[in-house]
C-alpha positions in Angstrom: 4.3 -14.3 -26.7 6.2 -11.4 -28.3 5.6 -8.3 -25.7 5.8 -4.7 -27.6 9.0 -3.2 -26.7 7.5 0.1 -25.9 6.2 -1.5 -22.6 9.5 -2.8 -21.9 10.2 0.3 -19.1 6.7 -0.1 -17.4 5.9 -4.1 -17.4 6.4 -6.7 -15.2 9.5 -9.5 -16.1 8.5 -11.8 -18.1 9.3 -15.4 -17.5 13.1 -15.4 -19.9 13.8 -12.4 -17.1 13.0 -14.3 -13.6 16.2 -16.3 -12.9 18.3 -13.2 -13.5 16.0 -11.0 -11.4 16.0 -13.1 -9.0 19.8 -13.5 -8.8 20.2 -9.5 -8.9 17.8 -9.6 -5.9 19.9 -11.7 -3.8 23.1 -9.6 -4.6 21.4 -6.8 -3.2 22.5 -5.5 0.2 20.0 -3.9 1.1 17.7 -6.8 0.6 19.9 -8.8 2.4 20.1 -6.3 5.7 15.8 -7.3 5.2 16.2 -11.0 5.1 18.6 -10.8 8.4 15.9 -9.1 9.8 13.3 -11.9 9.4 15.8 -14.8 10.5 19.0 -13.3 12.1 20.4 -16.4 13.2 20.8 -17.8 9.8 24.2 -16.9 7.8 24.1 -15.1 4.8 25.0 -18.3 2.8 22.5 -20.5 4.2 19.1 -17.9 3.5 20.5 -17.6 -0.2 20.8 -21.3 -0.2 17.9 -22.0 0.8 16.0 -19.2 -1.4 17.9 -21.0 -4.4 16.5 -24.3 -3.8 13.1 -22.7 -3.3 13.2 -21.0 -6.7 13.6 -24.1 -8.4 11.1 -25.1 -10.8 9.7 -21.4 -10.7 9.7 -20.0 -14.7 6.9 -17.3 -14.5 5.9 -14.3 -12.0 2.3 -16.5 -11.2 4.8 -19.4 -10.2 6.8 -17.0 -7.7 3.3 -15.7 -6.5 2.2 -19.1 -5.9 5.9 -20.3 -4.6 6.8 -17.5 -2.1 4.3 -14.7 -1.7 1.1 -16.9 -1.4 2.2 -18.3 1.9 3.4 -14.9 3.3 0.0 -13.9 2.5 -1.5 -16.1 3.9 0.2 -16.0 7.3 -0.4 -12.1 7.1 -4.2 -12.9 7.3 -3.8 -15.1 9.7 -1.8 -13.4 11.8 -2.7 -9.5 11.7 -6.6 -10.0 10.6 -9.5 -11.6 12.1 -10.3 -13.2 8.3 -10.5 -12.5 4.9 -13.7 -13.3 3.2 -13.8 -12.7 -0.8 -17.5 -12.3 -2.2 -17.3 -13.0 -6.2 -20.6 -14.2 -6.9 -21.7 -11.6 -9.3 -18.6 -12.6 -11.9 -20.1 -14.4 -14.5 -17.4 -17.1 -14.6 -13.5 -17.3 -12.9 -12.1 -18.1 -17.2 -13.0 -14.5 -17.7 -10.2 -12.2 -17.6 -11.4 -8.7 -15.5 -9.9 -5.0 -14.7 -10.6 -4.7 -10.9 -11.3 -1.1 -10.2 -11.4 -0.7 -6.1 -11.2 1.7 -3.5 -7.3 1.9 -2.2 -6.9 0.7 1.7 -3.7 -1.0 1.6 -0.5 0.6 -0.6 0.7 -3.1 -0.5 -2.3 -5.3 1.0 -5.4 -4.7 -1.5 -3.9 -6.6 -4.2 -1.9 -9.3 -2.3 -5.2 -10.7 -0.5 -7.3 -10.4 -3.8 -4.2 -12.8 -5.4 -4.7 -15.0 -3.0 -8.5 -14.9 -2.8 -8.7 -15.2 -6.8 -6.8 -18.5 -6.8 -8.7 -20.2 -3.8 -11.8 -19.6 -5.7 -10.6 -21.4 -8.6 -9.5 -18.6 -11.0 -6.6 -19.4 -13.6 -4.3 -16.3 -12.7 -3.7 -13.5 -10.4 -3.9 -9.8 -10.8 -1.1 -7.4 -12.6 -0.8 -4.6 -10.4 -0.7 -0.5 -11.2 2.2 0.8 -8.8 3.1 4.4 -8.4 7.1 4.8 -9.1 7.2 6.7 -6.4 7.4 3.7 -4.0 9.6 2.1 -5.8 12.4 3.5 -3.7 15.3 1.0 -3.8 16.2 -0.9 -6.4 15.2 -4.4 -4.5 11.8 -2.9 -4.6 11.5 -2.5 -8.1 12.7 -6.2 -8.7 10.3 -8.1 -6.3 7.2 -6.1 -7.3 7.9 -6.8 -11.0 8.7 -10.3 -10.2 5.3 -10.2 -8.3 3.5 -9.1 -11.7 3.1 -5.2 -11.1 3.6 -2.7 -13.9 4.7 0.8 -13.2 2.5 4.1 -12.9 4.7 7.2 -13.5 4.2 10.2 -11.5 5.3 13.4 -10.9 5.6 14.3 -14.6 4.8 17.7 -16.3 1.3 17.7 -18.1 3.0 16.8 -21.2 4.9 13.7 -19.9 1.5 12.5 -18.2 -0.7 12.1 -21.1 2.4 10.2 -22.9 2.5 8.0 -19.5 -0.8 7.7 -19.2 -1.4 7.0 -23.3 1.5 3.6 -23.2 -0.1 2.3 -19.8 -3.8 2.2 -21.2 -2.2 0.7 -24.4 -0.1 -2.1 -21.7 -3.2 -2.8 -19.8 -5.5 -3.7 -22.7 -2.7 -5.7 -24.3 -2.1 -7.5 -20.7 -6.2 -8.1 -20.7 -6.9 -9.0 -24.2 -3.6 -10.8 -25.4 -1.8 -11.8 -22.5 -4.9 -12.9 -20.6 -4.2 -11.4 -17.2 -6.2 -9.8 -14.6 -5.5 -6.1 -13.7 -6.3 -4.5 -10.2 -6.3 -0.6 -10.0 -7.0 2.1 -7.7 -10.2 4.0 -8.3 -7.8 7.2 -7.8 -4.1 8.1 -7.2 -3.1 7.0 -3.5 -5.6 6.1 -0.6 -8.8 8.5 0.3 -7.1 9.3 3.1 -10.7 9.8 4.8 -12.3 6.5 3.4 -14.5 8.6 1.4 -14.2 6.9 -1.5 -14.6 8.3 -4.9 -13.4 7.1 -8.3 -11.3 9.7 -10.7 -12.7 10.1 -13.9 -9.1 10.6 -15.1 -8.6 7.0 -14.4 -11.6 5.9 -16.6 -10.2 8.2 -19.3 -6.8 6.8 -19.1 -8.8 3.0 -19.1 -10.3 4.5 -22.4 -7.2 5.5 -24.2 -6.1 2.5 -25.2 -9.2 0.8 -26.7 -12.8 -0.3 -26.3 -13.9 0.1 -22.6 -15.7 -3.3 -22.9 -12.5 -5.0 -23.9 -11.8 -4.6 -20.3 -13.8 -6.1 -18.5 -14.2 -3.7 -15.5 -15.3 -5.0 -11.9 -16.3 -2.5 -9.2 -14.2 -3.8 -6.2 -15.0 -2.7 -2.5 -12.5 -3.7 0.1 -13.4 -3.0 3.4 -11.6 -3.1 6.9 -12.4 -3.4 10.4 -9.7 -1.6 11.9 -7.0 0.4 9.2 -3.7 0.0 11.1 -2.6 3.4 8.7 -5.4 5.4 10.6 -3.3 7.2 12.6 -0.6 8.0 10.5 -3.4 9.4 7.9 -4.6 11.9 10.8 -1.4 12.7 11.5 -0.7 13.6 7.8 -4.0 15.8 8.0 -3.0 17.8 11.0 0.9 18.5 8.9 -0.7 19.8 6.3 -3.3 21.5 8.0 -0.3 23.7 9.8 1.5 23.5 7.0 0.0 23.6 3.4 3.3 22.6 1.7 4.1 19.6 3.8 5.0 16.8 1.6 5.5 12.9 2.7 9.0 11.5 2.8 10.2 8.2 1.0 10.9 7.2 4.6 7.1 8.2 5.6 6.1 5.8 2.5 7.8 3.0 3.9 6.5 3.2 6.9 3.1 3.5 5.7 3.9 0.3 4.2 5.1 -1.7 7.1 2.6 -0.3 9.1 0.2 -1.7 6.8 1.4 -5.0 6.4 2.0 -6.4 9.8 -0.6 -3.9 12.0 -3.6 -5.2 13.2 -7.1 -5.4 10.5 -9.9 -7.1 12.3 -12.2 -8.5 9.8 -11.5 -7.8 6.1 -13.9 -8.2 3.5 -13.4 -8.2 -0.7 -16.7 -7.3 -2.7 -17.3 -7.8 -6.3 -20.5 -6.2 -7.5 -21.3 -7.2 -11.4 -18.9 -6.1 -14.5 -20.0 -2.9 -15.6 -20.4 -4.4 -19.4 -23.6 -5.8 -17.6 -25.0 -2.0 -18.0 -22.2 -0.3 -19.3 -24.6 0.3 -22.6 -27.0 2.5 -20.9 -24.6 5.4 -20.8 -23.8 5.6 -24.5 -26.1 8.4 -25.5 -24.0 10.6 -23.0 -22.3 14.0 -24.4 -18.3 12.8 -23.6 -17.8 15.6 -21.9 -20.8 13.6 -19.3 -19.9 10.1 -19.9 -16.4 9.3 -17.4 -18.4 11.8 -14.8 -21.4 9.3 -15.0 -19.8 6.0 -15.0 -17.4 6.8 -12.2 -21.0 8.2 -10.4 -22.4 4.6 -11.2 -19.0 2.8 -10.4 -19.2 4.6 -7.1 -22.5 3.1 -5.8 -21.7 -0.1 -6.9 -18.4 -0.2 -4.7 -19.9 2.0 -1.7 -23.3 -0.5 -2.0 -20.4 -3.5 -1.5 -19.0 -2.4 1.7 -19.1 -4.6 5.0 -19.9 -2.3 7.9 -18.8 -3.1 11.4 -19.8 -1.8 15.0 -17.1 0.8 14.9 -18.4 2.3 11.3 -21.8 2.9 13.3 -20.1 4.3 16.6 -17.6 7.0 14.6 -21.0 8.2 13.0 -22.4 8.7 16.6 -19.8 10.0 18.3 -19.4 12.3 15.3 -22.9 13.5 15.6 -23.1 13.5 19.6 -26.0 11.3 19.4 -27.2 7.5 19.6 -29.0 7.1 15.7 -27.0 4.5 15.7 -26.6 2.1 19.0 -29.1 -0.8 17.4 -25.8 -1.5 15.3 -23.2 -2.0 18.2 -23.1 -2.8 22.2 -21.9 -0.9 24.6 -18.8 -3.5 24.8 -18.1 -3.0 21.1 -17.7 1.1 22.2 -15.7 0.5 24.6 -13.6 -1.5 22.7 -13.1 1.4 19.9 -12.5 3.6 22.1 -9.8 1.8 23.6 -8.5 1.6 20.1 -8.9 4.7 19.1 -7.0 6.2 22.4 -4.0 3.3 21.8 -3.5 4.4 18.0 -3.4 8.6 18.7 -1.2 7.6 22.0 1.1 6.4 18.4 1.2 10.1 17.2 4.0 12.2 18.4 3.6 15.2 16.6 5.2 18.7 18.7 2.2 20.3 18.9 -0.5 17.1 19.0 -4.2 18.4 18.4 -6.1 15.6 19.8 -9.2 17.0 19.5 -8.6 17.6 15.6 -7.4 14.1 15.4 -9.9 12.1 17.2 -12.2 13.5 14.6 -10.1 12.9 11.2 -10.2 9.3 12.5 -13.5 8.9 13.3 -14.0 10.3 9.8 -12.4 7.6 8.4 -14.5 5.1 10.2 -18.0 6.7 9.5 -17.9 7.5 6.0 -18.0 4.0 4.4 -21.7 4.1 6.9 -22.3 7.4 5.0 -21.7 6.2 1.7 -23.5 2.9 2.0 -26.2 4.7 3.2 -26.4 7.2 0.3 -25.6 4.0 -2.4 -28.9 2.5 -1.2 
């Protein structure tokens, strides 16, 4: 298939592109320093060697996801979660091609488990993924995420620049949907709800909309829900920076560790939702004033997504503790408090901030935990 040029600086390779990509990621030196790290007693000749033969017979980014990223998956779930359980019974059928619109728990995570999950149940493909430029930091980043079927989201562009950016990646997305018969994942809104109070953007619907027919897309409500968010106390350490300092800004090397923290700490149970495409009711809302309709449907998109979360003991203990009261014990035992607040203590311990405000962080994090219980509770 002939892809448009004009997506040429935002898609993923295409298959013609893999060998060489893949050969420009070897080269790298900075990639290599990261492969040393995972098997340090292996020469440099012997890991490329060995990488070689294992890209054999790979011709597409699916056949590298299935290759080499669907086993790292799959030991990440196995070794840093208690299970991953997928619920996709409200999809009409796995030939369908769908836009999964979801909340955002995992900057690398939320996709790579629904890949997995998506061809265990016996769908055809994976998901192309929406990822913001901003973490593409090295160049051997860039080159394994587009191997691994993302497309780029541009940020930190003047008002201008973003409607153009935003314009060409509605355009790629319903070409990637309609003619390239892919499955897209994106985040209800830009980065994580750093709270887990989960809210969809209306500019992303509008940006969904630029590019053609909503319908055409196929849109599914995704709810992924943790356990335990190994990122919890980095987020309430962000929220005490800014609150001293209102200009504070992330560094590239806070991103990446963000990332690694989120890859290899500790989940508990994990959960993946779909509730029904919203062409299933979509319809109702087109007698709504435009200046309404992307306010309503990411209302309607909300419920759908807080109705799918999984709620666990420590989602019903952050609301008591939280409130100072027991509304809540049916849902837990006095073991599973004691275990979260054993977790709770070992992730702040983690925070090393000059002037540490336990108090104020014990509370953002306890946020985070009650508000999918909140949410759900509001949904129903």
């Amino acid at each position: 298939m002939r892809i448009p040029e004009e997506f040429n600086d935002i898609r993923p390779y295409e298959p013609e592109e893999m060998k060489q990509a893949f050969d420009d990621l070897l080269n790298d030196r900075q990639f290599q320093v990261l492969l040393k790290g995972f098997v340090p007693w292996l020469p440099k000749s012997l890991r490329n060697g060995l990488l070689r033969l294992a890209f054999i017979g790979v011709k597409t980014p699916l056949d590298f996801q299935l290759r080499f990223m669907k086993p790292i998956v799959r030991y990440l779930i196995r070794k840093h979660t208690d299970g991953c359980t997928f619920d996709n019974r409200l999809l009409s059928t796995v030939n369908q091609r769908y836009t999964f619109v979801s909340n955002h728990r995992d900057i690398v995570l939320d996709s790579a488990f629904l890949d997995v999950k998506l061809v265990e149940t016996g769908h055809p493909t994976t998901v192309e993924i929406g990822i913001g430029d901003n973490l593409l930091i090295y160049p051997w980043i860039k080159r394994l995420v587009r191997m691994n079927k993302a497309f780029t989201v541009r940020r930190g562009l003047s008002l201008r620049e973003t409607l153009a950016a935003s314009q060409l990646m509605s355009r790629y997305i319903h070409f990637a949907v309609t003619q390239k018969k892919e499955n897209i994942w994106l985040a209800q809104r830009e980065g994580r709800a750093k709270d887990s109070n989960d809210r969809t953007q209306d500019s992303v619907l509008k940006m969904l909309a630029m590019g053609g027919d909503l319908k055409e897309l196929n849109i599914v409500p995704l709810t992924i829900s943790y356990e335990y968010d190994p990122c919890d106390y980095l987020k309430a350490q962000e929220f005490q920076q800014k609150r001293d300092n209102p200009a504070f800004k992330k560094s590239r090397q806070d991103d990446l560790d963000n990332m690694k923290t989120g890859i290899f700490g500790y989940k508990g149970r994990v959960y993946y939702h779909c509730a029904a495409p919203v062409n299933t009711w979509i319809d109702e809302l087109s007698g709504l004033p435009k200046t309404e309709y992307y306010k309503v449907l990411g209302e309607r998109m909300d419920r759908e997504i807080h109705r799918g979360y999984r709620l666990y003991p420590c989602n019903y203990i952050a609301l008591d503790e939280l409130n100072g009261d027991n509304g809540q014990a049916a849902n837990y035992t006095s073991a599973d408090k004691n275990r979260f607040d054993d977790y709770l203590s070992a992730q702040l311990s983690k925070i090393t901030l000059p002037e540490k405000d336990e108090p104020f962080l014990r509370e953002c994090m306890l946020k985070m935990y009650a508000n999918p219980l909140l949410n759900k509770l509001a949904a129903q």
